[in-house]
Structures are given as C-alpha cells and as structure tokens.
C-alpha atoms as an extended CHARMM CRD file, in Angstrom:
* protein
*
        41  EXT
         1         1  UNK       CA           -136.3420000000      -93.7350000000      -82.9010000000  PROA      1               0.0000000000
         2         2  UNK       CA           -136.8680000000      -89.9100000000      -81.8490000000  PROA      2               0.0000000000
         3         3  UNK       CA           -140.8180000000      -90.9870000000      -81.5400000000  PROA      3               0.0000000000
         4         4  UNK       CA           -140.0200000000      -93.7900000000      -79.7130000000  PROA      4               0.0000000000
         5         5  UNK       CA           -137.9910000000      -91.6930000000      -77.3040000000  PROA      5               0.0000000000
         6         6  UNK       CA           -140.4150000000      -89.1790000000      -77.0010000000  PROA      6               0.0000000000
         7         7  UNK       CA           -142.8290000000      -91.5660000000      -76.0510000000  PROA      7               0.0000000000
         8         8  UNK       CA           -140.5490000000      -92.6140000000      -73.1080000000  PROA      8               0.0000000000
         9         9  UNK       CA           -139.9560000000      -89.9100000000      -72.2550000000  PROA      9               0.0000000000
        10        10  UNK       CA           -144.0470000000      -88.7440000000      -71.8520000000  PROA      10              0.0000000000
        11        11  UNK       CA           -144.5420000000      -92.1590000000      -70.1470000000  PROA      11              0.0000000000
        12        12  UNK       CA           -141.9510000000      -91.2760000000      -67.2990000000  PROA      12              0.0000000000
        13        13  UNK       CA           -143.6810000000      -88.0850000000      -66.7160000000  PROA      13              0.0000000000
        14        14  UNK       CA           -146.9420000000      -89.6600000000      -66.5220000000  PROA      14              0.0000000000
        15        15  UNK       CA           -145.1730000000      -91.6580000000      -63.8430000000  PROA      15              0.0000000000
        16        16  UNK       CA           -143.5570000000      -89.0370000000      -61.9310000000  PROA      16              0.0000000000
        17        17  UNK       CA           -146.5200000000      -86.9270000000      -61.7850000000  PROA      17              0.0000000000
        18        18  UNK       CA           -148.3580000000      -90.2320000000      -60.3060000000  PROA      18              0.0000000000
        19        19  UNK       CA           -146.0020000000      -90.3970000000      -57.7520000000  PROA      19              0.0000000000
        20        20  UNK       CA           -145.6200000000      -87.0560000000      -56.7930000000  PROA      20              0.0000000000
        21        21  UNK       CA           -149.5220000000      -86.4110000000      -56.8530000000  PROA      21              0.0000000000
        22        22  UNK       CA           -149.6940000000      -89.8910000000      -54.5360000000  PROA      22              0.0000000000
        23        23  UNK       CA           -146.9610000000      -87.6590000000      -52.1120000000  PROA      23              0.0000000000
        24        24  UNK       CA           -148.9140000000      -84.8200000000      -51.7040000000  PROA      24              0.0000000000
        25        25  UNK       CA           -151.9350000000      -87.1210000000      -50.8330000000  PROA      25              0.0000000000
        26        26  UNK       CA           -150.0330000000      -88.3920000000      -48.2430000000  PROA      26              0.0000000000
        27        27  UNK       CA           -148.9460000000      -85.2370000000      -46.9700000000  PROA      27              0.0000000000
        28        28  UNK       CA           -152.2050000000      -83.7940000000      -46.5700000000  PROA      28              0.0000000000
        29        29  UNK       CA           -153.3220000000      -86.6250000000      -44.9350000000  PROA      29              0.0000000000
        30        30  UNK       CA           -150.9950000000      -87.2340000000      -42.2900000000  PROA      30              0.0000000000
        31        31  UNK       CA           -150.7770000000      -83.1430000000      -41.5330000000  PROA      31              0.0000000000
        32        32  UNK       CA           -154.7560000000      -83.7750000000      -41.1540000000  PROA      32              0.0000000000
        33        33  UNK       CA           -154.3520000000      -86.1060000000      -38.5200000000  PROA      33              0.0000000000
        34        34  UNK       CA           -151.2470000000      -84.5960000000      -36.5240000000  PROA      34              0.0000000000
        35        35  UNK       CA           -154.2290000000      -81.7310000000      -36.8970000000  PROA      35              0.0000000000
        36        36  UNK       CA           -156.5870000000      -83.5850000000      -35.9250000000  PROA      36              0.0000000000
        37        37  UNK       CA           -154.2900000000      -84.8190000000      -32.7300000000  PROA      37              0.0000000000
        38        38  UNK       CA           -153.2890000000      -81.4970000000      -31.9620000000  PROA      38              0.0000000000
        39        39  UNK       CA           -156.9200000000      -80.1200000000      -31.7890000000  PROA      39              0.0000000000
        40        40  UNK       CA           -157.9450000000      -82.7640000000      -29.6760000000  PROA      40              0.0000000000
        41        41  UNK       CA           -155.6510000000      -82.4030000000      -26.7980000000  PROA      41              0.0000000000
C-alpha cells in the first residue's frame, strides 16, 4: 500500500513538473514576441 502510494505520489510530480515546465515555455515565448513587437515599432 505505502509503495503503491509512493508511486502516486512520484507520478503526480512527474505531472506537475510537465505542466509547469510546458508554462514557462509558454511564457518565454509569448514575452519573446510582445519583444519582438515592441522592438519593431
């Protein structure tokens, strides 16, 4: 059972560092473009 949980547990990190790794990459990208927009006005 603790394995088990433990195991869960690892798995929902794997997730959530997915996701928050996918955020970032969004991030940057967008603030490269509104960059991007701002240096070409």
């Amino acid at each position: 059972m603790q394995c088990q949980h433990s195991m869960y547990l690892s798995e929902r990190k794997i997730i959530f560092y997915y996701l928050y790794s996918l955020l970032v990459q969004i991030l940057q990208t967008a603030i490269g473009f509104s960059l991007k927009e701002i240096a070409g006005l």
